[in-house]
N, C-alpha and C positions, 0 to 999 in steps of 0.2 A: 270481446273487448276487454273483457279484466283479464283475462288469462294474456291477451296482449300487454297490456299497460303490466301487470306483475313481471313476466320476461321483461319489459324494457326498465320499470324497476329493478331488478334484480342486476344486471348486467348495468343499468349507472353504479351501482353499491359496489361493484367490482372494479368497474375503471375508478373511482375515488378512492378503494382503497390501496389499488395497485398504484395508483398517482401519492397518497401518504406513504405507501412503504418507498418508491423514489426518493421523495424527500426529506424521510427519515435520514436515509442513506448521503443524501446528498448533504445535510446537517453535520453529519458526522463526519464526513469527507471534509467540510469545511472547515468544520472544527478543528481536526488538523495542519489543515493547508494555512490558512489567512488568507489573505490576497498574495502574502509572500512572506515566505520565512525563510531562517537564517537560524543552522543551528550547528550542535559541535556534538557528537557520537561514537559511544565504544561498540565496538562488536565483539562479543565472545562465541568463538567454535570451538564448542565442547563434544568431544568426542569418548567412546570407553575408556580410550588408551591415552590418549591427550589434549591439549586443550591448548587455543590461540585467541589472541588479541588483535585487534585493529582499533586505530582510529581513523577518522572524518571530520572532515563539514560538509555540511550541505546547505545549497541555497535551492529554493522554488520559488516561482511565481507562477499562481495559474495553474491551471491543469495541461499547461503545453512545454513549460522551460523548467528544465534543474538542471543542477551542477555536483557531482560529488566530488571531493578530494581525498585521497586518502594520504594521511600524515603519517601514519606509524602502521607497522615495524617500518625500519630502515627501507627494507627490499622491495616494501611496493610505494612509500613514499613516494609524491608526483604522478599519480595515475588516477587518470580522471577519467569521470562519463558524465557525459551531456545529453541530454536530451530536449530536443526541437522541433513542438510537433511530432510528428511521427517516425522522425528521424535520431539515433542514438548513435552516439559516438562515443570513441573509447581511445583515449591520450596515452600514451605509451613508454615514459622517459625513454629507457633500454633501448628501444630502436627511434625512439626521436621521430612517431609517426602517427596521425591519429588514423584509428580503422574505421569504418560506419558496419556497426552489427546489423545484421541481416534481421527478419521476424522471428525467423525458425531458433535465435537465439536466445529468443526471450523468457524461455521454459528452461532453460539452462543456470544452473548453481550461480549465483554473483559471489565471485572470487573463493569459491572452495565453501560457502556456506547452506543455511538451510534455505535463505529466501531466495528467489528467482532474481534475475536478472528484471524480469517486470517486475516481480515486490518492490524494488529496491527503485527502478526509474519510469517506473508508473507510464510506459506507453499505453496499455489498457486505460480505461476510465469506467471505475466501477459504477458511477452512474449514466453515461452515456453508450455502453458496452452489452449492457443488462435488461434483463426485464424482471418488476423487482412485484414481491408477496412477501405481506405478512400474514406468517402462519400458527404463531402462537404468543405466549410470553414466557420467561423464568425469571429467577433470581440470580444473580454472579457478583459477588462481592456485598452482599446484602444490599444490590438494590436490582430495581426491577426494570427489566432489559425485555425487549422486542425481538422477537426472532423473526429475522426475515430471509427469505427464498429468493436470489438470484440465479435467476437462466440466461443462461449467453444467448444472446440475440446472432442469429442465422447468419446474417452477412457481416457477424465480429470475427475478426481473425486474434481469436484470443486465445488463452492456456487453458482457463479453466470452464468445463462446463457449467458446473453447478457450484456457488457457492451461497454458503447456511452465516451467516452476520447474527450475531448476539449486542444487540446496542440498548446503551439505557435511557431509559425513557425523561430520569429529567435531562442530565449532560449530554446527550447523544456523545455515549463514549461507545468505541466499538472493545469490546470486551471478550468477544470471543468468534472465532472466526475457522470455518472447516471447507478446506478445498479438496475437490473432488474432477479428475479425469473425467475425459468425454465416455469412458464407459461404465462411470459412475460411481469408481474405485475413490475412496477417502486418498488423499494423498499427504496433504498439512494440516494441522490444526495450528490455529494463533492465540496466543492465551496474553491478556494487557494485565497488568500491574501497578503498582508504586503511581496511585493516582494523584495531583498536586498538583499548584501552581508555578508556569513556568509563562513566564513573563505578563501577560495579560487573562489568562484563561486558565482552568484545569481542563487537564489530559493526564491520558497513561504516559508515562513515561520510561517501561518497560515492557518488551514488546519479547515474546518465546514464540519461534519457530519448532514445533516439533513433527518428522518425518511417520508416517504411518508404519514403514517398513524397517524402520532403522533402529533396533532397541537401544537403550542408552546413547541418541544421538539428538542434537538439538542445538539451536540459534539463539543468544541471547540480543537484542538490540539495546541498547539502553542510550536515551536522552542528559546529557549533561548541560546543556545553554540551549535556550531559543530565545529568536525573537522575532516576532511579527509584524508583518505589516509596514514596515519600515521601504522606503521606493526604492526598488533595484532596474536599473534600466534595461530593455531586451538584448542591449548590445554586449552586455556581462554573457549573455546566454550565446558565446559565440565559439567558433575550433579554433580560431586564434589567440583567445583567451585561456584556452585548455592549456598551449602550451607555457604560459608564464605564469599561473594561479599561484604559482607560491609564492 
C-alpha cells in the first residue's frame, strides 16, 4: 500500500508540474499575443557580406488569424500572408494571385531570412503542439527565467522536435529559445532584448534569429508600435482582403 500510494504520489507531482510548465508557456505566449494585436516591424538580414531591410505590419487575433503586409523595399511591397486556421496564404502583387502554401512549406526561410515560415505565421501552436517540462532555472538578463523542455506531440505535423524555452519567472518573457531537428541537431537559437513598454505591457521588443550552421549570419526582428487588444473583426482575416490591404 505505501509503495502504491508513493508511485501515485509521485506521478500526480509529474502531471502538476508538466500542467505548470504548459502554462508557463502558454503566459508567455499570451503575453505576446493579447487577444489581438496590431503592430508595425523592421526586419534586418544581416549577412557576412551584406545586409537588408524590410518593413511590416502585422495583425493577430487568436491563436488561429494573422495578417502580415509587407511595406518596404519597393520590390516586395503589397505581399501578404494570411493565416486561417491551418490554412496560410501568400498574396502576390507581381502576378495578381494569391497561393495557399502547402505544410511541407512551413520549415522554409520566410522571405530570404533566419525565421521559418512557421516562426513568422505561427500555424504550430507552441502550446497545443507540445508536451511541455520544466527542467531547470538560469538567469538572462539579470533575472530569473524557467527553463522548460518542449517535445512535439506524435500526431503534430510540426518543424521542430525539441524545443529548450528560457522564460522569466516574474514577466513571463521568453528570453531565450533553442530549436532542434527531429534528429536532434541544434538548428536556431533566439535570443529577446530591449525589454519595455509597448502599449499596455513589457515585452522584448527585439527578437535575434541565429542559424547553428551559418557563421556570421543572423535575423534581427525588431518591434516599433503595438497595440493590443483593440476588436479586429474575423472578416479582416479574409484572401479577399489580401488583395486591397494597402
Amino acid at each position: 500500500m505505501k509503495v502504491g500510494a508513493t508511485i501515485f504520489f509521485i506521478l500526480s507531482f509529474l502531471r502538476s508540474f508538466a500542467q505548470d510548465a504548459r502554462e508557463i508557456v502558454k503566459k508567455a505566449d499570451e503575453k505576446m499575443r493579447g487577444s489581438t494585436m496590431q503592430a508595425e516591424m523592421t526586419i534586418k538580414i544581416i549577412r557576412p557580406a551584406w545586409a537588408r531591410e524590410m518593413e511590416c505590419k502585422i495583425w493577430t487575433k487568436g491563436n488561429n488569424l494573422a495578417m502580415i503586409l509587407l511595406t518596404a523595399p519597393a520590390k516586395d511591397k503589397g505581399i501578404v500572408f494570411l493565416k486561417r486556421k491551418k490554412e496560410v496564404w501568400n498574396w502576390m502583387p507581381v502576378l495578381e494571385r494569391n497561393i495557399k502554401l502547402p505544410p511541407s512549406m512551413m520549415s522554409q526561410s520566410w522571405m530570404g531570412t533566419d525565421f521559418t515560415n512557421d516562426d513568422l505565421i505561427k500555424e504550430s501552436s507552441i502550446v497545443e503542439d507540445y508536451d511541455h517540462a520544466v527542467i531547470g532555472d538560469t538567469i538572462i538578463q539579470n533575472r530569473s527565467c524557467y527553463i522548460i523542455r518542449m517535445i512535439s506531440k506524435p500526431a503534430a505535423a510540426i518543424i521542430w522536435s525539441k524545443v529548450i524555452l528560457c522564460i522569466d519567472k516574474k514577466d513571463f518573457l521568453e528570453l531565450h529559445s533553442r530549436f532542434y531537428d527531429e534528429d536532434g541537431q541544434l538548428v536556431n537559437t533566439m535570443n529577446s532584448y530591449d525589454i519595455k513598454l509597448m502599449h499596455d505591457r513589457i515585452i522584448p521588443t527585439r527578437f535575434e534569429m541565429i542559424p547553428a550552421d551559418k557563421k556570421g549570419q543572423r535575423t534581427e526582428m525588431i518591434y516599433k508600435s503595438m497595440i493590443y487588444n483593440n476588436p479586429i473583426d474575423d472578416e479582416f482575416f479574409s484572401t479577399e482582403k489580401m488583395k486591397n490591404l494597402n
